[in-house]
C-alpha positions as CSV (number, residue, x, y, z in Angstrom):
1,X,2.6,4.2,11.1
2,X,-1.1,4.3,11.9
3,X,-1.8,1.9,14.9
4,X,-5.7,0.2,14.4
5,X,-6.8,-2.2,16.8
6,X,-8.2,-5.0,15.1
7,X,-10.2,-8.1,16.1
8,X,-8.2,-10.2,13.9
9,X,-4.4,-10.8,13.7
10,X,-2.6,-7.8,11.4
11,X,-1.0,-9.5,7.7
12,X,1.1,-7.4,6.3
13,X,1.4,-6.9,2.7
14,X,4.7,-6.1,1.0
15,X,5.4,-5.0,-2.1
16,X,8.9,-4.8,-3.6
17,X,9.6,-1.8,-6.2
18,X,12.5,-1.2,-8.3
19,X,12.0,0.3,-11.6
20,X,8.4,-0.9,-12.4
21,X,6.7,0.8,-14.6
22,X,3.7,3.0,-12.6
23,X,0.8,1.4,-14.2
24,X,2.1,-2.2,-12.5
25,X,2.8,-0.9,-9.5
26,X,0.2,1.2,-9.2
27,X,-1.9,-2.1,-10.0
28,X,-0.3,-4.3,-7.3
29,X,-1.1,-1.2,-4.8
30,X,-4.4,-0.9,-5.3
31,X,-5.3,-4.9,-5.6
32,X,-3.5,-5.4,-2.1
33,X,-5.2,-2.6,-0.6
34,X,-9.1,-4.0,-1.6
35,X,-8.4,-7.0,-0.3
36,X,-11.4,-7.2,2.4
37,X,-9.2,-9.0,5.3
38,X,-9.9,-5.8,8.1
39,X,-6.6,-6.1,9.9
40,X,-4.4,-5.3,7.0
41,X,-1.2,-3.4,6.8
42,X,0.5,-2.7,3.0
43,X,4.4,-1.7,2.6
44,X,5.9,-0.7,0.1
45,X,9.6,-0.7,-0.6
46,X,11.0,1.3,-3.0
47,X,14.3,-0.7,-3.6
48,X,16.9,1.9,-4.8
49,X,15.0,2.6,-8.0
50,X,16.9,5.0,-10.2
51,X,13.8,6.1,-12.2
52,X,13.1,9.0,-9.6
53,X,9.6,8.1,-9.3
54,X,9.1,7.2,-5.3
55,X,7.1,10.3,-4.8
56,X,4.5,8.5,-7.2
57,X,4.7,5.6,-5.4
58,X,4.1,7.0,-2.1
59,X,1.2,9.0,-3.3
60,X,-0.4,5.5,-5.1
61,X,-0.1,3.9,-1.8
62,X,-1.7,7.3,-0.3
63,X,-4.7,6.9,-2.8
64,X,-5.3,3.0,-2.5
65,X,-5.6,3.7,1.3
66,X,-8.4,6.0,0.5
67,X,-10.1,3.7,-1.7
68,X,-10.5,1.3,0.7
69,X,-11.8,3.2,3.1
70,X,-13.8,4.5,0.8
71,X,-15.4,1.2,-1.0
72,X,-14.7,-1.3,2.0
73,X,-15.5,1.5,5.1
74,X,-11.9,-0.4,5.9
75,X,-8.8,0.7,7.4
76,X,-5.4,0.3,5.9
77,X,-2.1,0.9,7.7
78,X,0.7,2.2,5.2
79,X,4.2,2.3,5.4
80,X,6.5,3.6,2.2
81,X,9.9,2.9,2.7
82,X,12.7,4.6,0.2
């Protein structure tokens, strides 16, 4: 995990996975990760999902974190969990 300092007390997102399909998921990643609150940290949990798609997960996550720091010039601390 990336450690930010932030002004403002860290809220962690969390997003729970198992078997979404990747156009939700991806969805709910990206919407978390624009949210413009600076001291933000997004976790996602991939729940035992037999669909074999973590990797895609873990690389939307990657994505949305660029995005933001990209549109919003804001950090984003990321955890994927499997």
């Amino acid at each position: 995990m990336n450690t930010v300092m932030h002004d403002a007390p860290l809220v962690t997102i969390s997003i729970l996975s198992y078997s979404e399909k990747r156009e939700v998921i991806g969805a709910a990643i990206r919407s978390a990760a624009l949210q413009r609150y600076r001291a933000l940290e997004l976790v996602v949990v991939d729940n035992g999902s037999p669909d074999g798609e973590h990797e895609l997960r873990e690389t939307e996550l990657k994505k949305a974190a660029e995005e933001r720091k990209q549109k919003l010039q804001l950090p984003l601390e990321t955890r994927f969990i499997k």
